[in-house]
Backbone as a printed PyTorch tensor [residue, N CA C, xyz], in Angstrom:
tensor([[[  0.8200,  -1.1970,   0.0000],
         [  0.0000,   0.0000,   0.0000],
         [  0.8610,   1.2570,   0.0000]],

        [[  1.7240,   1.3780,   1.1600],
         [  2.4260,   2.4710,   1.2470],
         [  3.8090,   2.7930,   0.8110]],

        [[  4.1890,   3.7120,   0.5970],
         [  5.8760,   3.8540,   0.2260],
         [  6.2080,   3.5440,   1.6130]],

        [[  6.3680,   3.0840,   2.8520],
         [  7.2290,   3.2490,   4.3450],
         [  7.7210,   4.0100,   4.4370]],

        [[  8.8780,   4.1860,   5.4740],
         [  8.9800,   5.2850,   6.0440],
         [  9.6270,   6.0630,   5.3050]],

        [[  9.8710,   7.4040,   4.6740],
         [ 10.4790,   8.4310,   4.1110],
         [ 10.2610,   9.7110,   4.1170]],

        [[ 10.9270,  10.7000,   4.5870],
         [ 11.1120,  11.9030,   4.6530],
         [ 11.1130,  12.7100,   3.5020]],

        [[  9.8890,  13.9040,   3.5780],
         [  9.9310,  14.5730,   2.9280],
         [  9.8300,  16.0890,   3.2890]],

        [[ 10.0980,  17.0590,   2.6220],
         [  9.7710,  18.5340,   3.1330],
         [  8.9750,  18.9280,   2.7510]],

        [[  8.2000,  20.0980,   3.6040],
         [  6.8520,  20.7700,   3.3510],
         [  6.8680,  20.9610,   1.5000]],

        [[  8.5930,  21.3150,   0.9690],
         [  8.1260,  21.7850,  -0.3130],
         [  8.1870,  20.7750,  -1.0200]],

        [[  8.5420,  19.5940,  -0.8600],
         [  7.9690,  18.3980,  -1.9970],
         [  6.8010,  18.2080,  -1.7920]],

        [[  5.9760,  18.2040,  -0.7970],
         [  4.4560,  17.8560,  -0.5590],
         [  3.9070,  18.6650,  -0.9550]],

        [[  4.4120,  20.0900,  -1.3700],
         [  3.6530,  20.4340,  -1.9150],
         [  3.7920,  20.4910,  -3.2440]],

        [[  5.1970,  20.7040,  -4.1960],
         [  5.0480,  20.2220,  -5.6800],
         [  4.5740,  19.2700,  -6.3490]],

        [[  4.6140,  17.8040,  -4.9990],
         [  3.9870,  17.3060,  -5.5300],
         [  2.8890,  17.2270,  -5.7260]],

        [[  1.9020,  17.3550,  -4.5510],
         [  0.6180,  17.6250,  -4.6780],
         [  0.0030,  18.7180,  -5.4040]],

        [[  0.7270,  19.5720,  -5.5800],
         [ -0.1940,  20.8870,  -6.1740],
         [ -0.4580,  22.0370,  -5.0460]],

        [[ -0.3190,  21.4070,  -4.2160],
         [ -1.2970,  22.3240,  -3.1450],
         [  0.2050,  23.2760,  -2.6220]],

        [[ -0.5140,  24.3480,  -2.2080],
         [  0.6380,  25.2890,  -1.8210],
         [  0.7240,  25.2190,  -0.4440]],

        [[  2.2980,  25.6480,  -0.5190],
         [  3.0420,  25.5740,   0.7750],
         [  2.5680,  25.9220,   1.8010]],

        [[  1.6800,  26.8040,   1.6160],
         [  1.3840,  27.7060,   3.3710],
         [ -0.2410,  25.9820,   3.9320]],

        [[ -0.3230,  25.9430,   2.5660],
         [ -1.5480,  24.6990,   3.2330],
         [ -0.8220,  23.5020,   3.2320]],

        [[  0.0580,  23.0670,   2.9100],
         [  0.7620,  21.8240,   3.2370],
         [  1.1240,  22.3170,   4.9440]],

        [[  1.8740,  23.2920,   4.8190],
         [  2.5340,  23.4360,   6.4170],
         [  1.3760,  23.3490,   7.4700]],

        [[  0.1160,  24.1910,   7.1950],
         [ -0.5080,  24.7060,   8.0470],
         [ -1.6950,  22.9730,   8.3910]],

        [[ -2.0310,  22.4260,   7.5640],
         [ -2.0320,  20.8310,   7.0750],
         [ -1.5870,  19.7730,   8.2930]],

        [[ -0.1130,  19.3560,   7.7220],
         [  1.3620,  18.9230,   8.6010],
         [  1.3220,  19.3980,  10.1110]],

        [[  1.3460,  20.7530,  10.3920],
         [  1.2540,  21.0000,  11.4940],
         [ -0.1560,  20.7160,  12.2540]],

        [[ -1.0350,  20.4990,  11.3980],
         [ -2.3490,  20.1730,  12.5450],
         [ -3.3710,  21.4180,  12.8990]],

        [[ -2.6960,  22.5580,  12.2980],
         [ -3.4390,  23.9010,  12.5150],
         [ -4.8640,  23.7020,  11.6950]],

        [[ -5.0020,  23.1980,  10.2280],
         [ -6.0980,  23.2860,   9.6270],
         [ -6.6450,  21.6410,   9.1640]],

        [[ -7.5230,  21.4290,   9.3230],
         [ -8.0470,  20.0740,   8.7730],
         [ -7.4020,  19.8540,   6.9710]],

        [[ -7.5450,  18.5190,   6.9630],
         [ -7.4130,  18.0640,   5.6200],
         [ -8.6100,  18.3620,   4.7210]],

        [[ -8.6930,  19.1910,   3.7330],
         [-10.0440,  19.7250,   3.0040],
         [-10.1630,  18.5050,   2.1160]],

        [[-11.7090,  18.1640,   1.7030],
         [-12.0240,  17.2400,   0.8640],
         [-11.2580,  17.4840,  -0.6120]],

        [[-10.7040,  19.0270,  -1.4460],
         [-10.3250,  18.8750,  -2.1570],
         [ -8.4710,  18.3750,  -2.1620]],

        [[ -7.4660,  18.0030,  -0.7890],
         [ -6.4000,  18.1850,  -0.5270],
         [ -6.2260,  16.5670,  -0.3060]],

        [[ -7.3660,  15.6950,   0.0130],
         [ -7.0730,  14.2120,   0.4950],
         [ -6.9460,  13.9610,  -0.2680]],

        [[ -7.7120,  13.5330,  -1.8830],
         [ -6.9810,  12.5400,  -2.6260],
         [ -5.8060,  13.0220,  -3.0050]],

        [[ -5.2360,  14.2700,  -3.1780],
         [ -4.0640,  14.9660,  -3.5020],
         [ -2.6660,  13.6880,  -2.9560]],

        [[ -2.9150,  14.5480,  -1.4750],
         [ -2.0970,  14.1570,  -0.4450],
         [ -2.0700,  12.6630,  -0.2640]],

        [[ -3.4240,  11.4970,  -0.5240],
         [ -3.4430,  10.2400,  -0.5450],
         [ -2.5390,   9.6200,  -1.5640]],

        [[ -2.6160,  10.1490,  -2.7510],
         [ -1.6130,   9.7820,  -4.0470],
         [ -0.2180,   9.7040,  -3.6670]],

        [[ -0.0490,  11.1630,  -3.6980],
         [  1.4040,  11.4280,  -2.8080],
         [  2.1420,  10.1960,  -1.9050]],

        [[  1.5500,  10.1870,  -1.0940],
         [  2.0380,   8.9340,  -0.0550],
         [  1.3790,   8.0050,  -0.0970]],

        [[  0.6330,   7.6790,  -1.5740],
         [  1.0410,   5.9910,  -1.4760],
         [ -0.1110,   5.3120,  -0.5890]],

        [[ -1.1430,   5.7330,  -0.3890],
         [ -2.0490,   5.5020,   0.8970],
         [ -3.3780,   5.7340,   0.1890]],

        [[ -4.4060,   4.9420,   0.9840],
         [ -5.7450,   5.6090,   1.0640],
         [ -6.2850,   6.6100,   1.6230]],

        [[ -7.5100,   6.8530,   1.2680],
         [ -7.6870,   8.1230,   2.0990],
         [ -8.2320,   7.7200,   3.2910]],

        [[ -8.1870,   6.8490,   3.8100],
         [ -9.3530,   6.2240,   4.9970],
         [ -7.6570,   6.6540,   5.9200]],

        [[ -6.7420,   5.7440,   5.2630],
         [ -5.2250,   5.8870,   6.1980],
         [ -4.7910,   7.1690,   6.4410]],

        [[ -5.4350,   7.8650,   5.1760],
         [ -4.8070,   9.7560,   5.5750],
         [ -5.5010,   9.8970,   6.8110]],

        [[ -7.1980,   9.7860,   7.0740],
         [ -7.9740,  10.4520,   7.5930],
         [ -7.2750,   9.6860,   9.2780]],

        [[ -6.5070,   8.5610,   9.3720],
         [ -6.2760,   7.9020,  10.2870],
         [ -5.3000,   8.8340,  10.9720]],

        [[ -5.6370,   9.1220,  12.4960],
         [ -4.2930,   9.7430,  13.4160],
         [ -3.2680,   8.7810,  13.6030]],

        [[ -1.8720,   9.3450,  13.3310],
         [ -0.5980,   8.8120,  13.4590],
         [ -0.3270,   8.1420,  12.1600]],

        [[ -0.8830,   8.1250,  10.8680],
         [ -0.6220,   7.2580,   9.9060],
         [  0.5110,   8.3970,   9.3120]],

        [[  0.9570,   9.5880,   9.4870],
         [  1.3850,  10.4360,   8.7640],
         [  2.1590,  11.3230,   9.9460]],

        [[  3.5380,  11.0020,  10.0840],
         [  3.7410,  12.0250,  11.5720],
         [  4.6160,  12.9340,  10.7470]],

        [[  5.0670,  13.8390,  11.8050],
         [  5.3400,  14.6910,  11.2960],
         [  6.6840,  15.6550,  12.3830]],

        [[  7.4870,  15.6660,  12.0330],
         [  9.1810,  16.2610,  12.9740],
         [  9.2000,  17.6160,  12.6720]],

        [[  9.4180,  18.4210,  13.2660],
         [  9.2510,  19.8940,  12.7900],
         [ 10.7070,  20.1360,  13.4590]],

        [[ 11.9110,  20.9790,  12.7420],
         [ 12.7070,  21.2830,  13.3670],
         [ 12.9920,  22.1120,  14.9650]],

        [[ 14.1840,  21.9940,  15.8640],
         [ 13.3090,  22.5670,  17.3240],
         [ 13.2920,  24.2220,  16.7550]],

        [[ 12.2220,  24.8610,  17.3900],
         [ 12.1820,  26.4310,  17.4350],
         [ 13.2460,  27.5540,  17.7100]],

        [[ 13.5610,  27.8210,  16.7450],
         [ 15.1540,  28.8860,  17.2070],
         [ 14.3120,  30.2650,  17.8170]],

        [[ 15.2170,  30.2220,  18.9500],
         [ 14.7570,  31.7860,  20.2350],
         [ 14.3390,  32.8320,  19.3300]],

        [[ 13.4850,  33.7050,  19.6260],
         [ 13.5280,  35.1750,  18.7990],
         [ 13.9460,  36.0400,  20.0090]],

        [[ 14.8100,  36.8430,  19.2920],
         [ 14.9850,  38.2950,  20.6460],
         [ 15.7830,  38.9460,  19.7180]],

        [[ 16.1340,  40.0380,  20.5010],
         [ 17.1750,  41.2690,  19.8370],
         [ 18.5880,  40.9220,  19.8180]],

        [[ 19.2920,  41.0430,  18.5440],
         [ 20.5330,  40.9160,  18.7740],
         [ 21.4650,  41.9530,  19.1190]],

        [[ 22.0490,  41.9840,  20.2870],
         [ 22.6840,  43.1200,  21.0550],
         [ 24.3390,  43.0400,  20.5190]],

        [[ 24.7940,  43.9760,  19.9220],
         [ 25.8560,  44.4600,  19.6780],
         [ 26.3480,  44.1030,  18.1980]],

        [[ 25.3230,  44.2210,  17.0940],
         [ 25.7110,  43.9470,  16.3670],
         [ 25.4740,  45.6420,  15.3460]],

        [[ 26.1860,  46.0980,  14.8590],
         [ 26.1640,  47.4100,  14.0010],
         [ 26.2310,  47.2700,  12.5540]],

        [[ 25.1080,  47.7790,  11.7280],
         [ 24.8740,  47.9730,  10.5320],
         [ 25.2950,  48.8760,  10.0010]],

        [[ 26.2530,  48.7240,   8.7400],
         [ 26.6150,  49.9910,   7.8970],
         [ 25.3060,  50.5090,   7.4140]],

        [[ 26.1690,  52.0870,   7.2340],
         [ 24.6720,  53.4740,   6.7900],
         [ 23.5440,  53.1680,   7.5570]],

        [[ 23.3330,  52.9570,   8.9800],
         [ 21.8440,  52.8350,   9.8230],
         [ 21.7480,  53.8440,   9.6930]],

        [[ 22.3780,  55.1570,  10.4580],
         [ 22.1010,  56.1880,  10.3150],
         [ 22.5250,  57.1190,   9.0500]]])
């Protein structure tokens, strides 16, 4: 049924599928449901049914860890002022 285990990035899932990046990520991450027009997309893609897409854990997902945001102190830009 399936390709097993293999790694891919938000931007092959989405060339391959068609579907654009901000809805693959937002998708992947769990923020927005899978839309009826994105499952068979995404089912093709990986090799799966759609019953297995619609399945939790059939599709995980590693997100790199979160790099800090803050100000960087002491660093000077030519022509700021």
């Amino acid at each position: 049924m399936g390709k097993g285990t293999r790694t891919y990035t938000f931007t092959e899932i989405a060339q391959g599928t068609g579907l654009s990046l901000a809805l693959i990520s937002l998708v992947m991450r769990g923020k927005r449901p899978v839309s009826e027009y994105a499952q068979p997309r995404l089912a093709e893609f990986f090799g799966i049914s759609m019953e297995q897409l619609r399945t939790p854990g059939t599709i995980t997902v590693q997100l790199p860890p979160v790099r800090p945001l803050g100000r960087v102190v002491g660093r000077i830009h030519r022509n700021f002022y």
